[in-house]
N, C-alpha and C positions, 0 to 999 in steps of 0.2 A: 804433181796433182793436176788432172789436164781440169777437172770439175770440182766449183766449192762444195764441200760437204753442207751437211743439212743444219751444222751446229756457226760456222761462220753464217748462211742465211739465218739463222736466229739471231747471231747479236748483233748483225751487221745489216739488215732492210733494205734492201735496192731491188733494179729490176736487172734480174738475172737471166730472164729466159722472155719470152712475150709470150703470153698464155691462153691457146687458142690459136694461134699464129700457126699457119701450113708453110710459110715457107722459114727457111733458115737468114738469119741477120749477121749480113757480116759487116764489121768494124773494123779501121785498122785504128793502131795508137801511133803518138811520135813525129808525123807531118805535122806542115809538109816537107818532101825533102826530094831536091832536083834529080836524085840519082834515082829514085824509087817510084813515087809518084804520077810522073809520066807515064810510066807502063802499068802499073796499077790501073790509074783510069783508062787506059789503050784496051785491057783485059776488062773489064766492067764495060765499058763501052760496046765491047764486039759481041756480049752476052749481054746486053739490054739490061742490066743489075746496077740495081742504086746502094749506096752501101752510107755506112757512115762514120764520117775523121772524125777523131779525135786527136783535134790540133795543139799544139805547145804555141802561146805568144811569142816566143823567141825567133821562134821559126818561122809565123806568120809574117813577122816583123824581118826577117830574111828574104823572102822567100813570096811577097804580097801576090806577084802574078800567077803562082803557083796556087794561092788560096782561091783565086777568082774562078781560075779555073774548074776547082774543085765544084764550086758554088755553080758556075754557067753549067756543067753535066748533070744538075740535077740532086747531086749529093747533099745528104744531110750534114751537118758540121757539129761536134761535141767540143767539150769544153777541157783539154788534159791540163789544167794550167799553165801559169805564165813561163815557168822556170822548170818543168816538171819535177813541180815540189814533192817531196814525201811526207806524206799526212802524218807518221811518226815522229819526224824530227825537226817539226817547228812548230812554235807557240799557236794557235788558234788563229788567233787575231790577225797571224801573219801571212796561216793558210787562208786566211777568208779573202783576204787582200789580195791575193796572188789570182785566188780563181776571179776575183772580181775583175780585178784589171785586164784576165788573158777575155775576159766575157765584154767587158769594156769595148776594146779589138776587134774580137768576134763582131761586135753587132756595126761596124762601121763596115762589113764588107757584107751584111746578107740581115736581113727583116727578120726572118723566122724567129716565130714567139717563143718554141720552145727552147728550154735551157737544158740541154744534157750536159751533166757533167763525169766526167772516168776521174779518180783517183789515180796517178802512177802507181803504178806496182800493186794496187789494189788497198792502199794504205788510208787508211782514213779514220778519224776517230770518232767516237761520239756525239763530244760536241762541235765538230766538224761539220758531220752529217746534218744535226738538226739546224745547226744554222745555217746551211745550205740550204737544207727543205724548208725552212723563213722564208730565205731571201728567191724562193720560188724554182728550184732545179730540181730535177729529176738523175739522181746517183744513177749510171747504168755500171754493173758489173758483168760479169759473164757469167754461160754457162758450161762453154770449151775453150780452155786456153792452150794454144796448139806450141808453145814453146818454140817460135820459128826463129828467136835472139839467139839460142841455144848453137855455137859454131859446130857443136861436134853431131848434132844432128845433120840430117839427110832429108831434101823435099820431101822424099816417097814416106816416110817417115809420118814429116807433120802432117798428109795426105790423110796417110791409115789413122792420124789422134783425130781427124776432123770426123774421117768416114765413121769411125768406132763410136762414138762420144754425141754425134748430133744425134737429135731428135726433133719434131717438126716445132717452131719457133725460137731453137737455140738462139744464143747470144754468140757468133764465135769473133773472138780477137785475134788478128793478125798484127804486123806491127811494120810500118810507113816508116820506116832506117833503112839508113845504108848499113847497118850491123846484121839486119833479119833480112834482107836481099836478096839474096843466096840458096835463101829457100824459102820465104814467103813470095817472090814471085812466080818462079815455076811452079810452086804447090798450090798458090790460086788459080793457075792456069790450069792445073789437072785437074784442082774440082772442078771449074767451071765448066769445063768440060764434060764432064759426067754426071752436074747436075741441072737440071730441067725448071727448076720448079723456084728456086729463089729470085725473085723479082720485090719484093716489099725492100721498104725503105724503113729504117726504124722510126717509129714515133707517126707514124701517118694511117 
């Protein structure tokens, strides 16, 4: 499923797409991470495109110089928890804790008011949700998920699920691993390539 159906945006409330938005919003999840990230921002860079991480505390906490970075080009920064918890398989309390503390983090390396938060894997529960939206963040989900984790896929592949599937203010998710590598960096490179028009930042 590259798109959520219409019955997950019912029980689940997030920002899926940006509405009115002309250009396409890209995300990665999972940074930062020394083997990816570098060229990531190399490719954003050379096409003037602000994008926005969604970082893991673990990583940040690996990885600090690579966050700054992020931060010094311009980029927006999301919140993917500390541990990239799954909102299924742990108590509330536990999940609230988790995004707090990677938010904690977050805010020692950049000002920015807004709180975007990603669920891993898109998990997240109800009362997850609403006490998230309490304690003031903004859930971003998607509107194309290009599956570039996927080994037995092919660049030109996730290319054709982004070209098929966008429409103007998408949400699209790429994914900041050394596992999606493979083909999420040549596949960004071949959209950027062919496309003109994506220059927004999300949330701005």
């Amino acid at each position: 499923m590259y798109q959520p159906n219409f019955i997950i945006k019912w029980l689940f409330p997030a920002l899926y797409r940006v509405k009115g938005g002309q250009s396409l919003f890209f995300t990665f999840d999972d940074g930062p991470c020394p083997e990816t990230t570098w060229q990531i921002l190399a490719i954003l860079r050379e096409h003037n495109i602000k994008a926005t991480f969604f970082v893991v505390g673990d990583n940040i906490l690996r990885y600090p110089d690579l966050m700054r970075e992020i931060i010094s080009e311009g980029h927006q920064i999301g919140n993917h928890t500390m541990h990239h918890t799954d909102g299924f398989n742990v108590p509330t309390h536990e999940y609230i804790h988790d995004v707090e503390e990677c938010q904690r983090l977050i805010e020692t390396f950049t000002t920015q008011k807004t709180k975007f938060m990603r669920p891993p894997h898109g998990h997240i529960r109800w009362s997850e949700m609403i006490r998230l939206r309490r304690l003031g963040y903004t859930i971003v989900q998607w509107d194309v998920i290009a599956h570039d984790w996927e080994a037995d896929r092919s660049a030109e592949n996730i290319v054709n699920i982004i070209h098929q599937y966008s429409r103007p203010g998408s949400i699209i998710v790429l994914h900041d691993s050394h596992k999606a590598a493979p083909r999420s960096i040549p596949a960004l490179r071949t959209i950027c390539n062919s496309l003109s028009s994506t220059k927004e930042i999300l949330g701005t």
